[in-house]
C-alpha positions as CSV (number, residue, x, y, z in Angstrom):
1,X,-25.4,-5.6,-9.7
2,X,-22.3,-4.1,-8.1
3,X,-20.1,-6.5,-9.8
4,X,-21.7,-5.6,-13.3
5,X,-21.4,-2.1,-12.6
6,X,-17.8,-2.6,-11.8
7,X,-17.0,-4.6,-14.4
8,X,-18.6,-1.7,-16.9
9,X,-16.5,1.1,-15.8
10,X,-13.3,-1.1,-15.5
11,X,-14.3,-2.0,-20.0
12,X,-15.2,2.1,-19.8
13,X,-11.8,2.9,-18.4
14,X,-9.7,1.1,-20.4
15,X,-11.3,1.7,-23.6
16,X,-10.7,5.5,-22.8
17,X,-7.3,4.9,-21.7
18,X,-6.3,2.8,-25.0
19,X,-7.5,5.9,-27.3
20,X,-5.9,8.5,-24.7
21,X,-2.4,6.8,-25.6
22,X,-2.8,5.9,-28.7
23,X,0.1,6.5,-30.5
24,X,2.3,7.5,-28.0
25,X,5.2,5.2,-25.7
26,X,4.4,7.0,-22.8
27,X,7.7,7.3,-22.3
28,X,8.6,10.5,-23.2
29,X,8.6,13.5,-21.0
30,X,8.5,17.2,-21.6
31,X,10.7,19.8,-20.0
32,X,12.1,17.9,-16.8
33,X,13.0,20.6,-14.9
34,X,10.6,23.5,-16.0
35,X,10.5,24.5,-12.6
36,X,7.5,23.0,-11.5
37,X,6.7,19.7,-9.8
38,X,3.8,17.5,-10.9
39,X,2.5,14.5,-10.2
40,X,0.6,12.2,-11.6
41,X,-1.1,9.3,-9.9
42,X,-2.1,5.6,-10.8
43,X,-4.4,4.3,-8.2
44,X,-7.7,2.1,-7.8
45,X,-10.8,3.9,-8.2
46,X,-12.7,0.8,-9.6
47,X,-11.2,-3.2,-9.5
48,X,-10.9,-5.3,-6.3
49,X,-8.4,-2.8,-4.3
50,X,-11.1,0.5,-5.3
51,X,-12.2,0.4,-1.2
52,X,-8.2,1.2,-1.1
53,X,-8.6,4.2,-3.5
54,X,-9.9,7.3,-1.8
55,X,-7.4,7.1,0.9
56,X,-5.0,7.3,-1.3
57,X,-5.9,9.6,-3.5
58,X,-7.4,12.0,-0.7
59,X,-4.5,11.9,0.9
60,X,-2.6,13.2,-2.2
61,X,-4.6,15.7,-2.9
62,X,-4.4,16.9,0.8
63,X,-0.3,16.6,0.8
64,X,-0.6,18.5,-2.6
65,X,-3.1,21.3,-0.7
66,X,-0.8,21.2,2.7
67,X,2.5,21.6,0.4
68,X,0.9,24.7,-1.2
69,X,-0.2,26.2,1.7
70,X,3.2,26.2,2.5
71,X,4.3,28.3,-0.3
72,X,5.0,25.4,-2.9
73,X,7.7,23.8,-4.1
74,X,10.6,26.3,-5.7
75,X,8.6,29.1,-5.2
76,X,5.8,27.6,-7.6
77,X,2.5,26.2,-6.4
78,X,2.3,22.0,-7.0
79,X,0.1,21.9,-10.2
80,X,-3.5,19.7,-9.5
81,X,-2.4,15.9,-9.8
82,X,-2.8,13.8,-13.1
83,X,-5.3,11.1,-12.3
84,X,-5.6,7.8,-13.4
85,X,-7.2,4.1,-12.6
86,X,-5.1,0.9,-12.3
87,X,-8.3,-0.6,-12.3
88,X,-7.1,-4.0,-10.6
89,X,-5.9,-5.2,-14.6
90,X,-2.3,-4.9,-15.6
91,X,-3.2,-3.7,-18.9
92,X,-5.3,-0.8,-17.8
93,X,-2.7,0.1,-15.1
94,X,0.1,0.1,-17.9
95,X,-2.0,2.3,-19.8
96,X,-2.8,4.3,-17.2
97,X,1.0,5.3,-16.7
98,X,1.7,5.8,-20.1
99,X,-1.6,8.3,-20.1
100,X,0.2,10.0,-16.8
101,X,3.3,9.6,-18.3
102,X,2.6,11.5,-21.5
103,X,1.6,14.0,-19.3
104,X,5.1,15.0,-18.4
105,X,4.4,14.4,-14.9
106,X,7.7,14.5,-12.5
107,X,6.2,11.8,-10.5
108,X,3.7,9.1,-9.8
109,X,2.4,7.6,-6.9
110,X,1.2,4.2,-7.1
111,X,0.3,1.7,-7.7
112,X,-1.5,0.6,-4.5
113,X,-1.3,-3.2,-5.3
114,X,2.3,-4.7,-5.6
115,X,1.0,-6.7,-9.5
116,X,-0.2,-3.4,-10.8
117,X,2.8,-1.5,-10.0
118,X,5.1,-4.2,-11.4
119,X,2.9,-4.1,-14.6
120,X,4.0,-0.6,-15.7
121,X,7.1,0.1,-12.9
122,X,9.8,-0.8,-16.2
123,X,7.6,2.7,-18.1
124,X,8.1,5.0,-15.1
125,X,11.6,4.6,-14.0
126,X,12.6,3.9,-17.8
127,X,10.8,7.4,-18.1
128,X,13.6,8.8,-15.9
129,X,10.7,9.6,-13.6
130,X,10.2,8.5,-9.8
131,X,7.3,6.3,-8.7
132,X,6.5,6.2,-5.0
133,X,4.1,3.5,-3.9
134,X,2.3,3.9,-1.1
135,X,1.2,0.2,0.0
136,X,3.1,-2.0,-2.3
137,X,4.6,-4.6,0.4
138,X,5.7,-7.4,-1.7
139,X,9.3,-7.7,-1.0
140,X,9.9,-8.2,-4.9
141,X,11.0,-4.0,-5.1
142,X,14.0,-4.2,-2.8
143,X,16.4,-5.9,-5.4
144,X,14.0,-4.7,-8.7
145,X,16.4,-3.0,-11.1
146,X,14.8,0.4,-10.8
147,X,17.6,2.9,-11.8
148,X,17.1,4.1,-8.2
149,X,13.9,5.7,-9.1
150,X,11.5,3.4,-7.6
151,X,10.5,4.1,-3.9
152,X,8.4,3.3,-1.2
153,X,6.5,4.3,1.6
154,X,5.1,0.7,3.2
155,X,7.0,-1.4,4.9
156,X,8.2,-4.5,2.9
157,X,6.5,-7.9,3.7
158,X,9.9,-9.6,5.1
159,X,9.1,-6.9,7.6
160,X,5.1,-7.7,8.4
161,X,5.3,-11.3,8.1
162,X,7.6,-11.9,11.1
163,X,5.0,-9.9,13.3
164,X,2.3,-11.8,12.0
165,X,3.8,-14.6,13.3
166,X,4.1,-13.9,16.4
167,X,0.7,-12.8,16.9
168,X,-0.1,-16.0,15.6
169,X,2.2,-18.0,18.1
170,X,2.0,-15.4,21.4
171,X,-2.2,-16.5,20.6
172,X,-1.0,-20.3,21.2
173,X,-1.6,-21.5,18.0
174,X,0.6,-24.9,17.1
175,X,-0.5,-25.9,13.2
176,X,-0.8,-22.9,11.2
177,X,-2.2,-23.1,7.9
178,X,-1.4,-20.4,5.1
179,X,-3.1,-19.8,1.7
180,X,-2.1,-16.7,-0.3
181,X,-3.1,-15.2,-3.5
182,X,-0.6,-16.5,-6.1
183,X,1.2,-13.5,-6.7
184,X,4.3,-11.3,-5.6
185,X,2.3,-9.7,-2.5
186,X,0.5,-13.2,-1.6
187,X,3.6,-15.4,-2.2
188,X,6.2,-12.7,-0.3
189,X,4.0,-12.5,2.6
190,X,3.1,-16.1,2.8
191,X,6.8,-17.0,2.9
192,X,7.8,-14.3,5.4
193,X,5.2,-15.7,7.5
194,X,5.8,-19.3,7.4
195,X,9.5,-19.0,7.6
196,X,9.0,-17.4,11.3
197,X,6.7,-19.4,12.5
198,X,8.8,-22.6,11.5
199,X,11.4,-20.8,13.4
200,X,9.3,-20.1,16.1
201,X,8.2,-24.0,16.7
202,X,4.9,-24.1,14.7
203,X,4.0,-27.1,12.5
204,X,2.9,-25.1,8.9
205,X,0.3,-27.5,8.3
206,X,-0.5,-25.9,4.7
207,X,1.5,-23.2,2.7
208,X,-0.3,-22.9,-1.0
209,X,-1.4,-20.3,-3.4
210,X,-4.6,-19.7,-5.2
211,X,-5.8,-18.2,-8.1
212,X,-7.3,-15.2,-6.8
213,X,-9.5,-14.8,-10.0
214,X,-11.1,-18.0,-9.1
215,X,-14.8,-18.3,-9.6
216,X,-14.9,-20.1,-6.2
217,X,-12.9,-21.0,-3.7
218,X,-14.3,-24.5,-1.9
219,X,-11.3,-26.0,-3.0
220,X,-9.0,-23.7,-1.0
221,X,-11.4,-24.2,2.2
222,X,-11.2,-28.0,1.7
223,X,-7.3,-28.0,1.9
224,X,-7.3,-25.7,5.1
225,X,-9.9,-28.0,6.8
226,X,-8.0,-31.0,5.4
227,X,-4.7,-29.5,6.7
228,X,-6.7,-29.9,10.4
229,X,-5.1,-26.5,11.4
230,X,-5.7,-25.2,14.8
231,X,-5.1,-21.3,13.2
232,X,-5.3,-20.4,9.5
233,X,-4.1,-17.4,7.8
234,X,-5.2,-15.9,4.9
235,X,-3.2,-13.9,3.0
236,X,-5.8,-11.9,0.1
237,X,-7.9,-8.6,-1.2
238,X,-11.6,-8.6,-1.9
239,X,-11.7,-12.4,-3.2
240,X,-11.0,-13.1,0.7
241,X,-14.7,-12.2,2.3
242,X,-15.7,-15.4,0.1
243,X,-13.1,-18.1,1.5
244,X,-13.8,-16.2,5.0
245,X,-17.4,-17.2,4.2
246,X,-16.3,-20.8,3.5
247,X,-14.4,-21.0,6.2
248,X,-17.3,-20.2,8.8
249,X,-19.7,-22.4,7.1
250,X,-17.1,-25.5,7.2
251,X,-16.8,-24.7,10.9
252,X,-13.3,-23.2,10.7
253,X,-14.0,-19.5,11.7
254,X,-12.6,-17.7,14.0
255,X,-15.6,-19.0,16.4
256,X,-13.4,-22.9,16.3
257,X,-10.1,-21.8,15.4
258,X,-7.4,-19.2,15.1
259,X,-8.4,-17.0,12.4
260,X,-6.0,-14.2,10.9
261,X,-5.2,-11.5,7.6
262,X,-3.2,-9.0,6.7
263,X,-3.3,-5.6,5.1
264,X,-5.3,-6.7,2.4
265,X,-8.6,-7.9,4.3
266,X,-8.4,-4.8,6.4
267,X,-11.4,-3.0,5.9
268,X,-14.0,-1.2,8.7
269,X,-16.6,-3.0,6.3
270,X,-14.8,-6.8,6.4
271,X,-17.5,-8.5,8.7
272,X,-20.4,-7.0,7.1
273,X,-19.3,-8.2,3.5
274,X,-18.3,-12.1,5.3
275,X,-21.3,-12.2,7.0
276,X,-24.4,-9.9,6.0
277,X,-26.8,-9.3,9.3
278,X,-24.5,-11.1,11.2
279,X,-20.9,-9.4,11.7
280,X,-19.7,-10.9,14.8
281,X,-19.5,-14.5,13.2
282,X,-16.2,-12.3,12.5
283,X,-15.8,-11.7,16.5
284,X,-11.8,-13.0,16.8
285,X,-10.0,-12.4,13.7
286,X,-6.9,-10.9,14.2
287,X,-4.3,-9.4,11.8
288,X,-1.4,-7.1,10.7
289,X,-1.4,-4.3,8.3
290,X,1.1,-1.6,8.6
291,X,0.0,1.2,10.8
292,X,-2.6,4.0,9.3
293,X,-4.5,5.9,12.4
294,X,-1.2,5.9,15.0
295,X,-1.4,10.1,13.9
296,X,-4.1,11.9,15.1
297,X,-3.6,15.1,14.2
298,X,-2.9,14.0,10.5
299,X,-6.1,11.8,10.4
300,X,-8.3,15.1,12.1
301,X,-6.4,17.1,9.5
302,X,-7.3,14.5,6.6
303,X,-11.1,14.2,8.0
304,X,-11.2,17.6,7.9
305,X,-10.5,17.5,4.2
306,X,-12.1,14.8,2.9
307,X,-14.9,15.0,5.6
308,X,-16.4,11.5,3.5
309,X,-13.4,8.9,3.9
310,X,-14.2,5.8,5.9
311,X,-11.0,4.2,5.3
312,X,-7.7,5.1,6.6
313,X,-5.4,2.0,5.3
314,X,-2.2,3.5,3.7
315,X,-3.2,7.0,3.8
316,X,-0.4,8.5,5.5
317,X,1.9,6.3,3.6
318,X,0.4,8.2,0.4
319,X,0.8,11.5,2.4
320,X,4.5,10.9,2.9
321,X,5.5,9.7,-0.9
322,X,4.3,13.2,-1.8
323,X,6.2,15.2,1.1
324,X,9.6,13.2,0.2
325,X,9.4,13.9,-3.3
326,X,8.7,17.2,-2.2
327,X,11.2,17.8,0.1
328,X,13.6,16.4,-2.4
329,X,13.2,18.7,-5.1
330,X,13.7,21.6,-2.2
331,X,17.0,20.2,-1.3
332,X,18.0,19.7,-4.9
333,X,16.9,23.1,-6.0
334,X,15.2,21.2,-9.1
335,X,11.6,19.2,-10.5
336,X,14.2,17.6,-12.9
337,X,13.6,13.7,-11.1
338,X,17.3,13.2,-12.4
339,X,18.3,15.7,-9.8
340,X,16.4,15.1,-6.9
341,X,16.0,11.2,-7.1
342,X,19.7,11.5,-5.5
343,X,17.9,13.4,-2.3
344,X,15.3,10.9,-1.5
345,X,16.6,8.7,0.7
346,X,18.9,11.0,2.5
347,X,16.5,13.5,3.4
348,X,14.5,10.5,5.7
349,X,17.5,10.0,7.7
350,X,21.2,11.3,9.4
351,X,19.7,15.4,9.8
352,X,18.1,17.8,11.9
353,X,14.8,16.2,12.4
354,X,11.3,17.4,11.1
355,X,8.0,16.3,10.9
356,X,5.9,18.6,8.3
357,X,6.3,20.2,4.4
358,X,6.7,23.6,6.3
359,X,9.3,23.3,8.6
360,X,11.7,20.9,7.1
361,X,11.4,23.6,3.9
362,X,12.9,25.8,6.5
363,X,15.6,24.0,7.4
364,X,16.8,23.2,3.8
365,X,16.5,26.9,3.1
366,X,18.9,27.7,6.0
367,X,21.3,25.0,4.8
368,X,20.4,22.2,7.0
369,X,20.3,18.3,6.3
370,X,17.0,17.1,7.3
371,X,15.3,13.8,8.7
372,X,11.6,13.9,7.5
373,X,9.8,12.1,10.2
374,X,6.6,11.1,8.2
375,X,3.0,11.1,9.3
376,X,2.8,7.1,9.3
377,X,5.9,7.4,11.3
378,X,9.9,7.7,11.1
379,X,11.0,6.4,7.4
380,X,15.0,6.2,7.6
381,X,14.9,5.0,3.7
382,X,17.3,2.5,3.2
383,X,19.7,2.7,0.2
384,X,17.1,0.3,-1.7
385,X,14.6,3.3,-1.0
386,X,12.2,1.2,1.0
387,X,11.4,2.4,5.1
388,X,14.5,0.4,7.4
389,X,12.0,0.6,10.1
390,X,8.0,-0.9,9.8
391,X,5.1,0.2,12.2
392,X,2.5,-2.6,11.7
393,X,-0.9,-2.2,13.3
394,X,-2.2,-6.0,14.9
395,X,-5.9,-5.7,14.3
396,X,-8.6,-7.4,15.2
397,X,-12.6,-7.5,15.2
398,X,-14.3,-7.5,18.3
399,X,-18.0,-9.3,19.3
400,X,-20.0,-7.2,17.3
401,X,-17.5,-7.5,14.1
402,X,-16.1,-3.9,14.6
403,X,-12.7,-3.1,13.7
404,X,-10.5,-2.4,16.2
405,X,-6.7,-1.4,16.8
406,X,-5.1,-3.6,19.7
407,X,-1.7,-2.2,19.4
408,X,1.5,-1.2,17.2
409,X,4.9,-3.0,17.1
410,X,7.8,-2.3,15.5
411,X,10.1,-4.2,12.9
412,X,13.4,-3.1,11.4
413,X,15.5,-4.4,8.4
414,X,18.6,-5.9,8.3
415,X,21.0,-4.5,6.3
């Protein structure tokens, strides 16, 4: 039933979305600096990654609320957001940014996953407008030819992978096996991942990709059981609950051997939807995911907002592509992206630090360079326009298949 439903509102969406631009490129934009800043959004309200969707988007809507409270953005209020779904389909997400697009927004945030944004990233940035994504990790974006107008908030996977190693290794796991959804995010991660742990000693028993819009995924248990791996890790989204489930029923879960995700399987609801009525057959799993609830007085603030929201995962990474842009258009004096596109990355690093809208406003109004220390932690954008620094939550799910936080670490790029 679920799935139907799903699958109706993801043919609902894109139908609507192929009349709203028909017509039109989506790729040109009205007035560029007209003196106020809008943004637009592209992000999964239905589609595997929709459980990622309202922290997102509630957390934009609260930077947007939390920006206005503090007297806008040039003296102007920040206009309600343009909406739209990427729907977990490349062509709906395109369509969905030339809809937002056509708009005339200044900028969009998304897309959540890494495929979707690199299905309509060429229309935004050839737009001459800036796209911030929250949670796309796949390390893809750090050379993409963007015009400098593609950013992000999340860390890159070369950063998350070598920590996800060594919680593998520090747990005393020798033969590691790896499967990964065959695309950017899967095949970046898996590679980051493997790399370290072959530096770190560890036989990779198994490094392969899957089709993640498989109708099953026995095949993919087989190869990890085959691969006789004392750990396995599983790099995937939604599709992952179902080669969890294979895994436990082969006798490969996390009750026989080392069993560990990343950002995509992180969900307060993972055990329940593995094993219905019996969670902690999840008891043990352990993985990384770049940090989300290390702020409490941003995630009292957001619950206070959006008093619903369950999940957290890349919340304040959402909150802080909207403060940048923000903040950028403050120190440039203009909502023309042309113009404060240059300001992005500076305005994370090398000033007087700050860590709210409000008060680094100040600073740029009393002529001050600023370091905007964001609410999912300090940014220092490289030139690439990507975080230098990573703060990755190791997770793991206790004996009655709760979610729990067992501590943050730190990663840093080399430049």
């Amino acid at each position: 039933m679920k799935a139907s439903i799903r699958r109706s509102a993801i043919f609902a969406s894109a139908a609507a979305l192929v009349i709203a631009v028909c017509g039109t490129t989506g790729t040109a934009r009205a007035d560029p600096g007209d003196g106020e800043l809008q943004f637009g959004y592209v992000l999964p309200e239905t589609g595997q990654l929709a459980y990622l969707g309202p922290p997102q988007i509630e957390s934009v809507k609260f930077a947007i609320q939390t920006i206005n409270d503090a007297g806008g953005v040039l003296g102007k209020p920040v206009p309600t957001v343009v909406s739209s779904d990427e729907a977990g389909q490349e062509a709906v997400a395109a369509q969905s940014a030339d809809r937002v697009l056509a708009s005339g927004v200044d900028a969009v945030i998304g897309a959540a996953a890494s495929g979707m944004s690199l299905a309509f990233i060429d229309r935004v940035t050839g737009a001459g407008v800036v796209q911030c994504s929250a949670s796309n990790t796949a390390p893809t974006f750090t050379d993409y030819e963007d015009d400098g107008y593609y950013f992000r908030t999340a860390p890159s996977d070369a950063l998350q992978g070598p920590i996800l190693a060594d919680v593998v290794r520090e747990d005393g796991h020798d033969r590691v096996a790896l499967v990964a959804r065959a695309d950017d995010y899967g095949r970046g991660l898996m590679e980051s991942t493997r790399e370290v742990l072959e530096d770190r000693g560890a036989t990779v028993t198994l490094a392969e990709t899957y089709d993640p819009k498989a109708s099953n995924f026995d095949q993919v248990v087989q190869r990890i059981e085959n691969s006789s791996p004392d750990a396995a890790v599983v790099i995937a989204f939604e599709e992952g609950t179902q080669i969890l489930q294979g895994m436990i029923e082969s006798g490969i879960g996390p009750d026989r051997i080392g069993v560990y995700g990343a950002d995509g399987l992180r969900s307060e609801e993972l055990a329940s939807l593995v094993a219905p009525g019996q969670p902690e057959r999840l008891s043990g799993m352990k993985g990384t995911a770049p940090a989300s609830a290390e702020n409490e007085q941003y995630v009292n603030d957001l619950k206070k907002f959006a008093p619903e929201l369950r999940e957290l995962q890349f919340a304040p990474q959402a909150f802080d592509c909207v403060t940048t842009i923000a903040l950028a258009a403050e120190k440039a004096k203009s909502d023309d992206p042309g113009e404060f596109v240059k300001e992005m990355n500076g305005i994370t690093r090398d000033g007087e630090k700050c860590n709210s809208f409000a008060a680094c406003k100040e600073l740029i109004a009393d002529g001050k360079d600023i370091d905007y220390q964001g609410v999912s932690g300090p940014l220092d954008f490289i030139d690439k326009g990507e975080p230098g620094q990573a703060t990755i939550e190791v997770y793991g799910y206790d004996d009655k298949g709760q979610l729990q936080t067992l501590r943050i670490e730190t990663s840093k790029a080399q430049e």
